[in-house]
C-alpha positions in Angstrom: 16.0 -10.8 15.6 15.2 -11.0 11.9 14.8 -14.5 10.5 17.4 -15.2 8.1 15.3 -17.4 6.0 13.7 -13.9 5.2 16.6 -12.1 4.2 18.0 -14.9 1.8 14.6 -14.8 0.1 14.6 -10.9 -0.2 18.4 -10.9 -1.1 17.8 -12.9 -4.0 14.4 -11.4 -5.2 17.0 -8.1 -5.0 19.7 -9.8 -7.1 16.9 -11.8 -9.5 13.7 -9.3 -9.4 12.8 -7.2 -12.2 12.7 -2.9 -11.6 9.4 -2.6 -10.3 8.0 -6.1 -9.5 5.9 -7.0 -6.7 5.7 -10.0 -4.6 3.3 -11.3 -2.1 4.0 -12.2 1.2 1.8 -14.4 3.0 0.5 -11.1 4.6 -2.6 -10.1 2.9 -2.2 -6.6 1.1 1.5 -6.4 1.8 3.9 -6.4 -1.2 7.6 -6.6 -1.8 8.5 -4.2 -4.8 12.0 -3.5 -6.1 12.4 -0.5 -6.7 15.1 1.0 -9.8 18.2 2.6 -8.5 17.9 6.5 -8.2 20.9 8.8 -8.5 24.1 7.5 -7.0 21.7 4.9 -5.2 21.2 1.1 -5.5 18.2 -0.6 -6.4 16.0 -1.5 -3.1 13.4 -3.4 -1.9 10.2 -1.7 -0.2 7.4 -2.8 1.5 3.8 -1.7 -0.6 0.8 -2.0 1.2 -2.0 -2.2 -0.7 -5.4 -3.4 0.2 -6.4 -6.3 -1.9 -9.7 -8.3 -3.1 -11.3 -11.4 -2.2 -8.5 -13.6 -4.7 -5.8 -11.6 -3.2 -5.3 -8.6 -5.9 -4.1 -5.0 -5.1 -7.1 -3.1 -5.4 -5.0 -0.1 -6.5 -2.7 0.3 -9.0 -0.2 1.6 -6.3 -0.4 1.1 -2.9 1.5 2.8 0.4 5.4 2.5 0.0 7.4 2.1 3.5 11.0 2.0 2.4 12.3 1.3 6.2 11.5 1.4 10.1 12.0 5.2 10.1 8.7 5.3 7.4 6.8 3.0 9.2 7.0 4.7 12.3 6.4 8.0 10.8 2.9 6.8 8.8 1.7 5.2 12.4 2.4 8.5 13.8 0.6 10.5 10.9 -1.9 7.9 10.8 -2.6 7.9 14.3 -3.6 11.8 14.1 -7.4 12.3 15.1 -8.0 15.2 12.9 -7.2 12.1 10.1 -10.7 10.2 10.4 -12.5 13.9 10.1 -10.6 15.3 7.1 -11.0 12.0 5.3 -14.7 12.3 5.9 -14.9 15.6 4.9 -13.4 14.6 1.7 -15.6 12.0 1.1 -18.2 14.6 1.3 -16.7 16.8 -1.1 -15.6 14.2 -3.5 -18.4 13.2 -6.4 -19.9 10.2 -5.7 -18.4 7.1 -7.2 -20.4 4.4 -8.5 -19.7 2.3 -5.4 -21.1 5.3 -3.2 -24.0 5.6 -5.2 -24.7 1.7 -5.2 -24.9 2.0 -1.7 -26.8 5.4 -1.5 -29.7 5.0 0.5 -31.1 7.6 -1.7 -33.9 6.7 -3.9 -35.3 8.6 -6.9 -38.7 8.5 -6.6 -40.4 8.6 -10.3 
């Protein structure tokens, strides 16, 4: 059962919140955003997870947005795929190295 502490806090960070502002929870790299109404639709609340620095900061400027249970459990499921781990390291491989990459490049330039 879902804690109804909770769902006074994110009821009122609904009513209260500005379009587009993110909360932390006291989950590192998971968010609260509101998000604007859309068409006919409300505004909403959705979770962003975003992985974050040592103080706590996003480290991108937009992380993963679940908007419910059905999202979650679809990302697991995509995320779960093992052909995932190889494409991502193929495209590492084709990517340019960043300057992160080439920091820790074993590659030396011998001059």
């Amino acid at each position: 059962m879902v804690d109804e502490k909770l769902v006074e806090s994110l009821k009122s960070f609904l009513r209260e919140g500005r379009e587009w502002e993110r909360k932390p929870t006291s989950l590192p790299g998971v968010f609260i955003m509101k998000i604007p109404a859309y068409g006919r639709g409300a505004p909403r609340l959705v979770v962003e997870v975003n992985p974050t620095d040592p103080a706590g900061n996003p480290t991108k400027k937009r992380g993963l947005l679940v908007r419910g249970i059905d999202d979650l459990e679809a990302y697991r499921k995509l995320l779960a795929h093992e052909k995932i781990k190889e494409l991502l390291q193929g495209v590492d491989g084709a990517n340019p190295l960043t300057a992160e990459r080439m920091r820790s490049s074993k590659e030396i330039i011998e001059v």
